[in-house]
N, C-alpha and C positions, 0 to 999 in steps of 0.2 A: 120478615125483613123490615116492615115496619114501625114495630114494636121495637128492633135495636136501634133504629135511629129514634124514635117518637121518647125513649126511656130517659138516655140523657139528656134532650133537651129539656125534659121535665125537670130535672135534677139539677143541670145548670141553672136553668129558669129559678127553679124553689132556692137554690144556695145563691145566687145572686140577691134576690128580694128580700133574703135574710140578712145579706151584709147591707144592703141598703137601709133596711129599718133600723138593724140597732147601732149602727153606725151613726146614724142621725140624728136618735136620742141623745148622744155623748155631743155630738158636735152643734146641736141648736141649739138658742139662747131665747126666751123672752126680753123682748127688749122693755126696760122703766125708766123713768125718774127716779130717784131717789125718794121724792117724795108720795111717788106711789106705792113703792115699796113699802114705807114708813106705814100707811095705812092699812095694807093689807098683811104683816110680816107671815103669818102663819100659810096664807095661801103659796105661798113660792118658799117656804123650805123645804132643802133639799135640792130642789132646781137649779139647773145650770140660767144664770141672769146675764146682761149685759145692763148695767143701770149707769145710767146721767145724771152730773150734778158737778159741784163744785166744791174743791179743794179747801178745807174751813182751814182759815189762817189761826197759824198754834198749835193745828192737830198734828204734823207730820212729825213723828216718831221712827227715826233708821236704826234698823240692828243689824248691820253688814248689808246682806241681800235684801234683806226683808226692812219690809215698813207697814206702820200701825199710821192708819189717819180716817177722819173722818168726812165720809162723801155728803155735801147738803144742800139742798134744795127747798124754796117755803117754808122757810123755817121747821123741817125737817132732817134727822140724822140719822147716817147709816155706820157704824164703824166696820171698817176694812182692815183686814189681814192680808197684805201683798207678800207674795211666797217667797218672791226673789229668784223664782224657777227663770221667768226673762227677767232681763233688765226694766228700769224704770227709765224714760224715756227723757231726754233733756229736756222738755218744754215744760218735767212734771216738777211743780214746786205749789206750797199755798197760794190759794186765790185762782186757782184756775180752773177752767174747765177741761172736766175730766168724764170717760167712757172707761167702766170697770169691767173684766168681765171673768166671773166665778161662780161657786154655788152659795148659797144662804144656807145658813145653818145656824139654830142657836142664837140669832139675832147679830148675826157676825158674815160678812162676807168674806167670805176668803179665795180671794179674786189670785190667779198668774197671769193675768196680761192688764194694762191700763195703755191708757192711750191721752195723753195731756194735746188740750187746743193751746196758743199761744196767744192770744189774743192781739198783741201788738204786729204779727209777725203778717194778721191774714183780715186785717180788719180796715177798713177806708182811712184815713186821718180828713175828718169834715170838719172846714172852718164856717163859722156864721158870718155873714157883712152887713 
């Protein structure tokens, strides 16, 4: 009697903790800078990233969905491959700060989500006297 109850909860238990592990690889991100990245390229290819930095004015390249620009940080650069799988966000133009988030490959990030900060939109306006 025991044994048919004790069997599936094994089996639920074991196929649960399965979808939880490899679910989790696909869906975590190491978080960088851009200019950590820069230094270390070969340790995070392949990996799912979310990397920081800013919008380099000149780089943003649209071919429909998709856009080619490069993320930079300390005089560091990353170039990105935005899929166009979402949209690019209204706040996204040069000179901004941006949160990418894809895998490294190749020296190439080929990011489907970015998230652009506005700087004007969330930032104090301080006068001196």
């Amino acid at each position: 009697m025991k044994s048919k109850i004790l069997i599936p909860i094994i089996l639920i238990t074991l196929s649960l903790s399965a979808i939880a592990f490899f679910s989790s690889s696909e869906t975590s991100f190491t978080l960088l800078d851009a200019s950590e990245l820069a230094i270390h390229p070969d340790k995070y290819d392949g990996d799912n990233l979310r990397v920081r930095g800013n919008v380099k004015i000149g780089s943003v390249v649209r071919e429909g969905r998709e856009a080619r620009f490069i993320l930079e940080l300390d005089n560091s650069e990353i170039p990105v491959h935005f899929t166009g799988k979402n949209l690019l966000p209204d706040a996204f133009k040069e000179g901004v700060k941006a949160r990418v988030d894809g895998k490294y490959k190749n020296g190439i990030l080929t990011a489907d989500h970015v998230e652009a900060k506005c700087a004007s939109k969330y930032e104090a306006d301080y006068k001196q006297e």
